[in-house]
C-alpha positions as CSV (number, residue, x, y, z in Angstrom):
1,X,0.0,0.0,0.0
2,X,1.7,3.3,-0.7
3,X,1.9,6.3,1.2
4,X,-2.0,8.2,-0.7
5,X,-3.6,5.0,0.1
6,X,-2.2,4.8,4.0
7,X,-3.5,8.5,4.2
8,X,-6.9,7.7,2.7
9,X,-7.4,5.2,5.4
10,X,-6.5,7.1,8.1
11,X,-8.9,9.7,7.0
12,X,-11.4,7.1,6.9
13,X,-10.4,6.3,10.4
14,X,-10.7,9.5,12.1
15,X,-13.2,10.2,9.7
16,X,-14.6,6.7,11.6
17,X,-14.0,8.3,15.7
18,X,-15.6,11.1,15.1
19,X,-18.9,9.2,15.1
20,X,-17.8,6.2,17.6
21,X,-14.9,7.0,19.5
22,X,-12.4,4.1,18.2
23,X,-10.9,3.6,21.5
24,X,-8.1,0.3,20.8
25,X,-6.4,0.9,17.1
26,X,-4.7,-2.0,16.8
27,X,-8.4,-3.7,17.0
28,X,-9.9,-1.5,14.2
29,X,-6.9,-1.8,12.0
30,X,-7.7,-5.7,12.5
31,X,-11.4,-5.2,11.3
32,X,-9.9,-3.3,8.3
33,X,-7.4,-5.7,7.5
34,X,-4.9,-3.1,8.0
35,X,-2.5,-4.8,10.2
36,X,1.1,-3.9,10.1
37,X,0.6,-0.2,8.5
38,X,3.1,1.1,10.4
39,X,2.3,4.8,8.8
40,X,-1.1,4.4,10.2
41,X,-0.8,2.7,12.8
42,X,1.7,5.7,13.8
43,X,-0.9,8.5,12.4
44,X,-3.6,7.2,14.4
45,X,-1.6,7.2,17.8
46,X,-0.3,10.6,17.6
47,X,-3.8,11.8,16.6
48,X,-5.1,10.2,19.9
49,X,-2.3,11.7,21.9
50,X,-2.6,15.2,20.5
51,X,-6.0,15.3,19.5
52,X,-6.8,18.6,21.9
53,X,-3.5,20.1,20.4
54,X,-4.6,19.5,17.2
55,X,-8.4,20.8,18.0
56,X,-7.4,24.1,19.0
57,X,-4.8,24.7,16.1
58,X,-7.9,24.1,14.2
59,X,-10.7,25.7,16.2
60,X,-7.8,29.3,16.2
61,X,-7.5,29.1,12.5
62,X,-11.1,28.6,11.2
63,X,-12.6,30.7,14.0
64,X,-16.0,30.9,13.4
65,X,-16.3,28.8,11.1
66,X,-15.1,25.8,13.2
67,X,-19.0,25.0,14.3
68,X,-20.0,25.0,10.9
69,X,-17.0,22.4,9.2
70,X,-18.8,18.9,8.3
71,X,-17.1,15.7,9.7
72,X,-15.5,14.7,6.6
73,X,-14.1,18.8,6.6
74,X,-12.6,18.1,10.2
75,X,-10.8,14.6,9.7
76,X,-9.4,16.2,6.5
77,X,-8.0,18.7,8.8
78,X,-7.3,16.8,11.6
79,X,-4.9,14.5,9.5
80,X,-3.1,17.1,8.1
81,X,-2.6,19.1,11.5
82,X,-1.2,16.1,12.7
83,X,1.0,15.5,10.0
84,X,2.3,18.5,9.4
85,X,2.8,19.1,13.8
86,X,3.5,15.9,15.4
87,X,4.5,13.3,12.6
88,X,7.1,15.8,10.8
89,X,5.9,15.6,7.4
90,X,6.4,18.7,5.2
91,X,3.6,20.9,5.0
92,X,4.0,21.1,1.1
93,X,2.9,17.6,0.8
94,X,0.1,17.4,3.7
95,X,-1.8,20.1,2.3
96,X,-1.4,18.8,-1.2
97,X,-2.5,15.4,0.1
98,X,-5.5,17.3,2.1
99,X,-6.7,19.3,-1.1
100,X,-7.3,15.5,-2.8
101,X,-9.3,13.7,0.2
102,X,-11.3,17.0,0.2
103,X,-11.6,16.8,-4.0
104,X,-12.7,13.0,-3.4
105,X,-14.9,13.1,-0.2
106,X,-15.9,16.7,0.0
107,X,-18.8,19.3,-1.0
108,X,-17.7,20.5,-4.7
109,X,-15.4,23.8,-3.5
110,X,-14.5,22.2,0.3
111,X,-10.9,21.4,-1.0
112,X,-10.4,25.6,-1.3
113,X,-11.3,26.2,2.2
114,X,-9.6,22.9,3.4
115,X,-6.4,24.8,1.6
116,X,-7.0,28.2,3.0
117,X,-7.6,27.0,6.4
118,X,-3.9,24.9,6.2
119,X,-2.5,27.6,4.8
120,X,-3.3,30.1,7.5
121,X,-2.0,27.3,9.7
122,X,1.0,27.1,7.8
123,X,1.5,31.2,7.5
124,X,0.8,31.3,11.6
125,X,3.9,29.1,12.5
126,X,5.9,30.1,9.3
């Protein structure tokens, strides 16, 4: 499986806690048939570890707008956050990787917001 295809599962997966709280990953990478991912298994533990981190990153770039992002939106957002803060990949590729979940499983103009939002992320720390 290559790196885009880990990614799309582990969008799928927070994607998946935001509705029911997955509370032992190396159980829901078994119903998956995802064990041994290393990438995700790794993706998903930092996003449990940081997830309040990773919240208000979010919640203080989007501001009002926070209340209003759709599930799919959020995980899209969460992932990247987490990449790009706790898992050191480079931004470049996170939000390039975040633009195509959100062309795939978002509204018809999500991605430009999803991009906007990681960019103001981005331009905050920069």
């Amino acid at each position: 499986m290559n790196r885009t295809e880990q990614r799309d599962w582990v969008f799928k997966l927070i994607f998946e806690d935001s509705i029911n709280k997955i509370e032992d990953v190396e159980q829901s990478l078994n119903n998956h048939d995802l064990d041994g991912e290393e990438f995700i298994i790794n993706s998903l533990k930092s996003y449990n570890e940081n997830y309040e981190k990773i919240e208000e990153i979010i919640k203080n770039a989007s501001k009002k707008r926070y209340n209003r992002l759709s599930k799919v939106e959020k995980a899209i957002l969460f992932l990247s956050v987490n990449e790009i803060y706790f898992m050191d990949i480079p931004h470049q590729v996170s939000i390039n990787e975040a633009v195509e979940l959100a062309k795939t499983y978002s509204n018809q103009m999500d991605y430009q917001m999803i991009n906007s939002i990681l960019g103001k992320i981005v331009r905050t720390d920069a």
